[in-house]
C-alpha positions as CSV (number, residue, x, y, z in Angstrom):
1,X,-25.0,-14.9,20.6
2,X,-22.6,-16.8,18.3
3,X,-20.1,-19.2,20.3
4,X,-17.2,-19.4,18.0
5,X,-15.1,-22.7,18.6
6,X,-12.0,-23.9,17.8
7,X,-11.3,-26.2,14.6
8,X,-8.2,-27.8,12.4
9,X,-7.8,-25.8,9.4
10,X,-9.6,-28.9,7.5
11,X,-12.8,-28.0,8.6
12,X,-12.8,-24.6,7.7
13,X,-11.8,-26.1,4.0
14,X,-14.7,-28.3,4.1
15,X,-17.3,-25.4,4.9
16,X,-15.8,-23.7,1.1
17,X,-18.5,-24.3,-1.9
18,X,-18.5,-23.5,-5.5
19,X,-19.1,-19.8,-6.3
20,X,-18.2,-19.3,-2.9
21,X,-16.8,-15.4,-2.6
22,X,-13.8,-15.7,0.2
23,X,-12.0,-12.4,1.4
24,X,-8.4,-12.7,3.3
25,X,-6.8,-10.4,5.5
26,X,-4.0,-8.3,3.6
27,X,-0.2,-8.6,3.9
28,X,1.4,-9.5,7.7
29,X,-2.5,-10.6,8.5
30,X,-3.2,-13.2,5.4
31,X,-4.3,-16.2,6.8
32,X,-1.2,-18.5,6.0
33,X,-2.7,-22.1,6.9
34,X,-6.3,-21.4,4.8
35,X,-4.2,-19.8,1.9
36,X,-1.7,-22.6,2.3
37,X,-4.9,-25.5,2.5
38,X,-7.6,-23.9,0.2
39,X,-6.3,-26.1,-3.0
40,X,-7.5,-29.5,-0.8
41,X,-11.4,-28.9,-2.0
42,X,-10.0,-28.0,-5.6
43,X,-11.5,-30.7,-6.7
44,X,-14.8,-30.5,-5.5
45,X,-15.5,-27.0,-6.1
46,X,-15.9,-24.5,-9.1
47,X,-15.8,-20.7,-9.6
48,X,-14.4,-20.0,-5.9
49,X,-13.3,-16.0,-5.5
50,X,-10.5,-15.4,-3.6
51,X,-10.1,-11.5,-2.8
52,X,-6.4,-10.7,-1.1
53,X,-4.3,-7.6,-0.8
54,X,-0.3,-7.9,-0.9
55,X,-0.1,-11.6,-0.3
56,X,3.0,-13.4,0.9
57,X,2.2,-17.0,0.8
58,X,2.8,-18.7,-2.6
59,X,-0.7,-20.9,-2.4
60,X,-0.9,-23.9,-4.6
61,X,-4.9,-22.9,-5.5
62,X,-3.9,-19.7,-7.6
63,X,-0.3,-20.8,-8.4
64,X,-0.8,-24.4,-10.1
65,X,-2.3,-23.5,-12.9
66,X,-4.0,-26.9,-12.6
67,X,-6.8,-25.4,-10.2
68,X,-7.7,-22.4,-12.7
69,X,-11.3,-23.9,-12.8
70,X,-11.6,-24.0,-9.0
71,X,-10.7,-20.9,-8.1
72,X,-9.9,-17.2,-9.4
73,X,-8.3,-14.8,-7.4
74,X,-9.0,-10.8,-7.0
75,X,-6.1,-8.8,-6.0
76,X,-6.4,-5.3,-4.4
77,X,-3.0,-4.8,-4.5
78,X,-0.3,-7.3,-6.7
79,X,2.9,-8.4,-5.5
80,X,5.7,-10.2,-7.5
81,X,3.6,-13.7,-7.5
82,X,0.5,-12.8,-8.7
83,X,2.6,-10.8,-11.6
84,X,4.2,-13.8,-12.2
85,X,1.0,-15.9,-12.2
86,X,-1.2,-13.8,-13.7
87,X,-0.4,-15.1,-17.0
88,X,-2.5,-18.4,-16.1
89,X,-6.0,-16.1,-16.7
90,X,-7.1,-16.8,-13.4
91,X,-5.8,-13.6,-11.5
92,X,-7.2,-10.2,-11.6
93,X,-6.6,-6.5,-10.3
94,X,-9.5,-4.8,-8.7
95,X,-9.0,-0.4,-9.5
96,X,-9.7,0.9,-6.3
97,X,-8.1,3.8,-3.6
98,X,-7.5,2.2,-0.6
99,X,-9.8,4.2,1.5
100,X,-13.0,3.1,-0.8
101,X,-11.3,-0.8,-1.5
102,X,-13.3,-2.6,1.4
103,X,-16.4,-0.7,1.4
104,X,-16.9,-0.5,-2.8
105,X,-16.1,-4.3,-2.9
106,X,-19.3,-5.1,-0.6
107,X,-21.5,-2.9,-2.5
108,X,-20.6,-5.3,-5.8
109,X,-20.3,-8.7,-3.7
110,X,-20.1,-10.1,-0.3
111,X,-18.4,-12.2,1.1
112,X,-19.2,-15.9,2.3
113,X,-16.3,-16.3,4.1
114,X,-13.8,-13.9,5.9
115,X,-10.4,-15.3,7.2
116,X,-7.4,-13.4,8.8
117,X,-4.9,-14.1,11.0
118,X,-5.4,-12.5,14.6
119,X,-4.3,-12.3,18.3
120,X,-5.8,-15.2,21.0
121,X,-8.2,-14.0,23.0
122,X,-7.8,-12.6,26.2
123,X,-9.0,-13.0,29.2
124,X,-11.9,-10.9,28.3
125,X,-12.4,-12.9,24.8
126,X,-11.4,-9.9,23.1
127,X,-9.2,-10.4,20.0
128,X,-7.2,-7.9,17.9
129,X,-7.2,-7.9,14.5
130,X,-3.2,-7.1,15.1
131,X,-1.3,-6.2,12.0
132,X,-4.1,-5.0,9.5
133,X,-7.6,-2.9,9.7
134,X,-7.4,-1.8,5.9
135,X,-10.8,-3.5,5.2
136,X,-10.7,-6.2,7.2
137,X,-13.0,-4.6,10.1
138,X,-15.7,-4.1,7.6
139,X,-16.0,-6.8,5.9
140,X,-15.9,-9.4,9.3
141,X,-19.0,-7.2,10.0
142,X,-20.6,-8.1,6.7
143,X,-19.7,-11.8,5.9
144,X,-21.5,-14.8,6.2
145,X,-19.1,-17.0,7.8
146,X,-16.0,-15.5,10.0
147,X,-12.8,-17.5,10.7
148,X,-10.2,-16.1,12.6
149,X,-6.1,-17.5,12.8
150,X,-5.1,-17.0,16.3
151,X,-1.8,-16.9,16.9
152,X,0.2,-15.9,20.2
153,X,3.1,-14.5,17.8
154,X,1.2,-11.7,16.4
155,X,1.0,-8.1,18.5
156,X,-2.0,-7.2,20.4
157,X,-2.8,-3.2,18.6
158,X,-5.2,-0.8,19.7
159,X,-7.7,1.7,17.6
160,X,-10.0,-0.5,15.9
161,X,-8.7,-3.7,15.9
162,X,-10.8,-5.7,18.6
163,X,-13.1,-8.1,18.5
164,X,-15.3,-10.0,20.4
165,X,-14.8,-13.8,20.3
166,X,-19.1,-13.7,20.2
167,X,-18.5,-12.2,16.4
168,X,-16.5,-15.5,14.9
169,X,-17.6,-18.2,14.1
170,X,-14.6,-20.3,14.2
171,X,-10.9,-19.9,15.7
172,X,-8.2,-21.9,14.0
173,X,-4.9,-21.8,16.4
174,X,-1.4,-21.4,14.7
175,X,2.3,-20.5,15.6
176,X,3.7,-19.4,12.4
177,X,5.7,-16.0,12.6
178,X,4.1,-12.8,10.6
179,X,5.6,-12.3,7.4
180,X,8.7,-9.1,7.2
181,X,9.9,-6.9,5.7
182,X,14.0,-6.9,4.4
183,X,15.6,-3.1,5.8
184,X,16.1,-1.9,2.3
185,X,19.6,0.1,2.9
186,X,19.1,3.0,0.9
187,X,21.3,3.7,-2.2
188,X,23.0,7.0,-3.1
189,X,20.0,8.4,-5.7
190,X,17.7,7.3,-2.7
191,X,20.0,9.5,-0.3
192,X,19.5,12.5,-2.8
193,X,16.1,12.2,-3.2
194,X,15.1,11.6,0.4
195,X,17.4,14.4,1.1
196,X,15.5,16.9,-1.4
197,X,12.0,15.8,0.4
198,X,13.7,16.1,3.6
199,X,14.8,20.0,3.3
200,X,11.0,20.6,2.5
201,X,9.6,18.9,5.9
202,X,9.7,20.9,8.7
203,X,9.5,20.5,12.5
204,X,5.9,19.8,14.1
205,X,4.7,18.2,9.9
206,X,2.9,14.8,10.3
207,X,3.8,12.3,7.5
208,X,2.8,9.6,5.9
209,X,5.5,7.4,4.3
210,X,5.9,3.9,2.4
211,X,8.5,1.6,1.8
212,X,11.6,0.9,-0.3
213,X,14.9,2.5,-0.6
214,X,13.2,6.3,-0.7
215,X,11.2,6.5,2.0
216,X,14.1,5.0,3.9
217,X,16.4,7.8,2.8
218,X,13.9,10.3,3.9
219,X,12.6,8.2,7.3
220,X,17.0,8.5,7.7
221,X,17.2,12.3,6.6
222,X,14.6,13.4,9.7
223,X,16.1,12.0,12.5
224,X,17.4,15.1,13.6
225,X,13.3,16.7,13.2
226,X,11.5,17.9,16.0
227,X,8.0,17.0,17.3
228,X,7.0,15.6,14.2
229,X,3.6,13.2,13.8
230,X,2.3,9.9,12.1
231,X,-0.4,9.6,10.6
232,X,0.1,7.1,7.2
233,X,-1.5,4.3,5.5
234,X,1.1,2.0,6.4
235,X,3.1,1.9,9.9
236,X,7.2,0.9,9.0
237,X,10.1,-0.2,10.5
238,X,12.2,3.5,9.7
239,X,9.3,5.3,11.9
240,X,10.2,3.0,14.5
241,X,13.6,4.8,14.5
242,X,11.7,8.1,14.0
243,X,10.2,7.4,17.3
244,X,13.0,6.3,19.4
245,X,15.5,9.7,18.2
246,X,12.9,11.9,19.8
247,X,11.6,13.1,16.1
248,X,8.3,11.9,16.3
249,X,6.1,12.2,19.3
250,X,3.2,13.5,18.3
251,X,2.1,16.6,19.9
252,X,1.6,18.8,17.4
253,X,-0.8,17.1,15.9
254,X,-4.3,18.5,15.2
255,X,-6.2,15.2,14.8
256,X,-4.9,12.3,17.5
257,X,-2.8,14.2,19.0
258,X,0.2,12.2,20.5
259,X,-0.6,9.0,18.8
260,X,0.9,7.7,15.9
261,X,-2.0,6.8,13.4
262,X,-2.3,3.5,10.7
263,X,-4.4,1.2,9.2
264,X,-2.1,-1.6,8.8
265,X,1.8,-2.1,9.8
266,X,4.6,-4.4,8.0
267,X,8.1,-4.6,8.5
268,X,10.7,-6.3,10.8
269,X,10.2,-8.2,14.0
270,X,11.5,-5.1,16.0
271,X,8.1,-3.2,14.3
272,X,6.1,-5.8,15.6
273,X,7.2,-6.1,19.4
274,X,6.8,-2.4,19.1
275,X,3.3,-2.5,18.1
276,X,2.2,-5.4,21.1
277,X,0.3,-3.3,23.5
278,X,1.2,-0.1,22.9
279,X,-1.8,2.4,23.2
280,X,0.5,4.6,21.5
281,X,-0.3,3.4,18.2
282,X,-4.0,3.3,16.5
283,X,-4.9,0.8,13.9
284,X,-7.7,2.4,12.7
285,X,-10.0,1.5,9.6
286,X,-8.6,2.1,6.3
287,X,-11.9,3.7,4.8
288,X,-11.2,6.3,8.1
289,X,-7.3,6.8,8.1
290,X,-6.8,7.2,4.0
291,X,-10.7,9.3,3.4
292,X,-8.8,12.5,2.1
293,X,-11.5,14.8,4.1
294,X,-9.7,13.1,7.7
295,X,-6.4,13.5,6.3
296,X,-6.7,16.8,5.6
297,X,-7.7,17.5,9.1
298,X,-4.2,17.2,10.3
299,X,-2.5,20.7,9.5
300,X,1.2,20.3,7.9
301,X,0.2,16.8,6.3
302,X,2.7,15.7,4.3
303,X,2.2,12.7,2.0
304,X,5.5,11.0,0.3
305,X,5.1,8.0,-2.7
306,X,6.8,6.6,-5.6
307,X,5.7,6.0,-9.4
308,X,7.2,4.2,-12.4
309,X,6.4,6.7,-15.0
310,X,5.4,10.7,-14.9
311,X,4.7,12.1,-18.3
312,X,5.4,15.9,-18.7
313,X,1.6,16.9,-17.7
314,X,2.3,15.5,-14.9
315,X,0.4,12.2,-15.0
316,X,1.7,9.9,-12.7
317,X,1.7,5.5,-13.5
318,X,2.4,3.8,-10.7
319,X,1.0,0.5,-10.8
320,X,1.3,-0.3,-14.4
321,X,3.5,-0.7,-16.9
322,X,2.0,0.1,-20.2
323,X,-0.9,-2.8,-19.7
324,X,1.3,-5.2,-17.6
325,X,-0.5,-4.5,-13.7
326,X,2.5,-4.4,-11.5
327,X,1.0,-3.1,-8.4
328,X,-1.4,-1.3,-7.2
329,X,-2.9,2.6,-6.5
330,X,-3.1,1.7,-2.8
331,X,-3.1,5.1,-0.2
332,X,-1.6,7.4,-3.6
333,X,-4.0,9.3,-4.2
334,X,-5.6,8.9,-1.1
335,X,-2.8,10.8,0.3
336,X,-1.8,12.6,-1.8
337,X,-5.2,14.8,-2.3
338,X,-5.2,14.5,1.6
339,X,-1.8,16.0,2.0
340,X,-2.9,18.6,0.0
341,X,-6.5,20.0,1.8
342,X,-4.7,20.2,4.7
343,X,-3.4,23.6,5.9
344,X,0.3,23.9,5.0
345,X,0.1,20.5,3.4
346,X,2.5,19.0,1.2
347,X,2.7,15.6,-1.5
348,X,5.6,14.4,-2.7
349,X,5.8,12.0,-5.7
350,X,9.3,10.4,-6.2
351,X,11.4,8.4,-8.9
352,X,14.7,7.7,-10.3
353,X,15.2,9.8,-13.4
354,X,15.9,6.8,-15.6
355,X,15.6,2.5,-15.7
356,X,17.0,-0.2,-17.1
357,X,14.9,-2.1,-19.1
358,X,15.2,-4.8,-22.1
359,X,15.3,-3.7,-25.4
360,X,12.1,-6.5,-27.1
361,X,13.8,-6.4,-30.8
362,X,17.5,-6.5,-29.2
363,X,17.2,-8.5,-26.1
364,X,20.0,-6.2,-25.0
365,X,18.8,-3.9,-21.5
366,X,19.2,0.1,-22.3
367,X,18.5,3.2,-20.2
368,X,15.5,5.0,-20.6
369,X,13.9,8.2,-19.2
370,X,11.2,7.7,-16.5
371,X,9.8,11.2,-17.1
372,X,8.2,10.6,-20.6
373,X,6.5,12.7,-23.5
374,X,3.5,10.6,-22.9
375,X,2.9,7.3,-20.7
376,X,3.0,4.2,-22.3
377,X,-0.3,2.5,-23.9
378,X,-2.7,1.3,-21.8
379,X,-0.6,2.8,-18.3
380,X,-2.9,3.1,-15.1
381,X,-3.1,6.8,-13.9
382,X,-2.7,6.8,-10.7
383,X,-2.2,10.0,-9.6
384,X,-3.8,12.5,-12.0
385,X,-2.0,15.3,-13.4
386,X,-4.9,17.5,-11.3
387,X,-3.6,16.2,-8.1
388,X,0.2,16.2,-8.6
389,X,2.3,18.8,-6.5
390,X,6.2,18.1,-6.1
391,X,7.8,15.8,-8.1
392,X,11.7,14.4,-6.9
393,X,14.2,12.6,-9.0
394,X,18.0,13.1,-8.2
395,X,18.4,16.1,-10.2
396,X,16.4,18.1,-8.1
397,X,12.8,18.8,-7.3
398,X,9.7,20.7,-8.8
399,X,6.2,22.1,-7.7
400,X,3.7,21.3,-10.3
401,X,0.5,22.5,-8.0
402,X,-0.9,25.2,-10.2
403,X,1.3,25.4,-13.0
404,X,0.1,25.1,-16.6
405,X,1.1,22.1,-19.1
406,X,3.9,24.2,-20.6
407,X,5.6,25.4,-17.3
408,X,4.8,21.6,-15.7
409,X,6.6,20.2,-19.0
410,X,9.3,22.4,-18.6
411,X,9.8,21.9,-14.8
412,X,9.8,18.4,-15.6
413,X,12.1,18.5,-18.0
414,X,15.3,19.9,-15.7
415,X,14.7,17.3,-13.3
416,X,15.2,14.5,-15.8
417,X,18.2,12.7,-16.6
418,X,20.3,15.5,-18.5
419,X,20.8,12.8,-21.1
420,X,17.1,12.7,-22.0
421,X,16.2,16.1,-21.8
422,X,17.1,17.4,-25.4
423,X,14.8,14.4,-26.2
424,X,12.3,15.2,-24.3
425,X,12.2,18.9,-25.4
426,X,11.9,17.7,-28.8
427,X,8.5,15.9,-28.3
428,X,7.1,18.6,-26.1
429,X,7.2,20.7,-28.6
430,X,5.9,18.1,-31.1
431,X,2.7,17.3,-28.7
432,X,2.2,20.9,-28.5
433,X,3.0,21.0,-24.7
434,X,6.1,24.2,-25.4
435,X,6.1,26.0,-28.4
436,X,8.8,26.7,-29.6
437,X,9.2,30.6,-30.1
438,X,9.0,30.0,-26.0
């Protein structure tokens, strides 16, 4: 049996080697002290692989570009640094669906060193892996060497979180905070829209929801629900509020009936004191909680995201621009298709009808359509025009499931910005989506 001890943060820098393969814990769980150390054995070290998912801490290894030799980073999911960064070659986006990211990754390479922030142990030296169980779970279980944060400011969760203090290998105590979340107030178009989704969700639905100024609007819009369930990728502050009006509870649920149901929770501090022993809510593994086949096990499943882009077959981009990587598939698809093999199911994509964006001959920002003739060169799909079924901008709201490319385009079409839409007519036609006699 191992007997994991407890070290300064220096020591677990001095155990990383060249071509070492290092795996983080994902947003609220990143290991802030390794992420904010790592850069110390820069210069002893070459073609070190960082793996992370929604970071928050602005490292020095991966943002001085001086340390491009050292180490390269693999991001499940970007956020605004690594955008930002990736322009110093050393920063890269790994495709994957959330419920396949952890257990695809080990099948290609695995990992040396695991680190992720945690709960101390208790009095039976069980620690939780608190605030994320995406892929973190599996891959402790796999790697060579596993070092755990403790840290009496993170919630103790239930599900799958625990683990034995006979598993680590080394504990490295800290009192930083986790990382949250800003309450995004939602904006009028966000009101519409959540309001649209809203009218479509009925009492006793479970749903799975994400974050931003949308699925605030809708979390908002269902507070007058009844006996509605969880069961979502990510756990937010707005269910919080779900829970405490009476909306959610739970019980008519057909899988985990009466608990709410996540694989990794970010938001405010109120989220996290929630969370802190509260059998109520099960952090379970993300390769469990997002598989499509288990989501579609709960009848009335109802799955809500967002995209950039939706072309008029119904192909949705919503982690690139064109070729710039902005973010990331994450649960989308996951979800989505879930959502939609259960019995009554439901997906919802949303988006604003039209952006601002900077005109590259002008240098003067102009309004464009986000529902588009085609997507732009080189756009990730991520959300297949096969596994689309409502689509929600602020002029209204469309079922795609089953429809053909000429009554998708044309459904489409009259939710767009009525500014665009004689446009967009135009190049249906001219792509041979509508003919025109129609």
């Amino acid at each position: 049996m191992k007997n994991p001890k407890y070290v300064e943060i220096d020591q677990i820098i001095d155990l990383v080697q060249s071509d070492y393969q290092i795996i983080v814990g994902s947003a609220a769980a990143e290991p802030q002290e390794f992420m904010k150390n790592l850069h110390k054995c820069g210069h002893r070290v070459n073609n070190v692989t960082v793996t992370n998912c929604l970071p928050f801490v602005d490292s020095e290894f991966f943002m001085d570009e001086k340390w491009r030799d050292s180490f390269f980073l693999d991001g499940w999911f970007y956020t605004g640094v690594l955008r930002k960064m990736h322009k110093h070659g050393n920063i890269s986006f790994i495709p994957n669906n959330l419920h396949f990211a952890g257990t695809k990754r080990l099948q290609y390479k695995k990992a040396n060193i695991f680190v992720s922030a945690a709960t101390m142990p208790d009095k039976h030296g069980y620690i939780s892996l608190s605030l994320s169980n995406i892929y973190e779970k599996e891959i402790l279980e796999q790697a060579d060497i596993v070092v755990l944060e403790v840290n009496e400011n993170f919630p103790r969760t239930y599900g799958d979180t625990e683990v034995h203090i006979s598993d680590v290998d080394y504990l490295v105590k800290t009192a930083y905070e986790p990382p949250t979340l800003p309450d995004v107030e939602p904006n009028e178009k966000d009101k519409i829209i959540g309001n649209f989704i809203a009218e479509k969700i009925n009492d006793g639905d479970t749903i799975q929801l994400g974050i931003g100024g949308i699925p605030n609007a809708v979390a908002k819009a269902l507070v007058n629900k009844k006996d509605l369930g969880i069961h979502t990728e990510m756990f937010t502050s707005g269910m919080i509020d779900l829970i405490e009006s009476g909306a959610v509870n739970g019980k008519k649920k057909t899988l985990h009936k009466g608990k709410h149901v996540c694989c990794f929770a970010l938001g405010n501090k109120a989220l996290y004191d929630y969370l802190d022993h509260n059998p109520a809510v099960l952090v379970l593994r993300g390769s469990y909680v997002n598989d499509p086949a288990i989501i579609g096990l709960n009848d009335n499943q109802v799955s809500i995201n967002s995209t950039l882009e939706v072309d008029l077959t119904g192909q949705c981009a919503s982690e690139s621009i064109g070729t710039t990587h902005f973010s990331g598939t994450g649960g989308q698809s996951d979800t989505a298709v879930g959502a939609q093999k259960a019995k009554n199911g439901r997906s919802f994509i949303s988006l604003y009808s039209t952006a601002w964006v900077r005109n590259p001959e002008t240098g003067e920002k102009e309004e464009v359509s986000k529902i588009v003739p085609t997507l732009k060169p080189g756009a990730a799909v991520s959300l297949s025009r096969n596994d689309v079924d409502y689509v929600v901008t602020e002029y209204g709201i469309v079922r795609l499931r089953g429809t053909n490319i000429r009554e998708r385009a044309k459904l489409l079409i009259s939710i767009a910005h009525p500014k665009f839409r004689d446009e967009l007519y135009k190049e249906a036609i001219k792509a041979g989506f509508i003919h025109e006699h129609f």
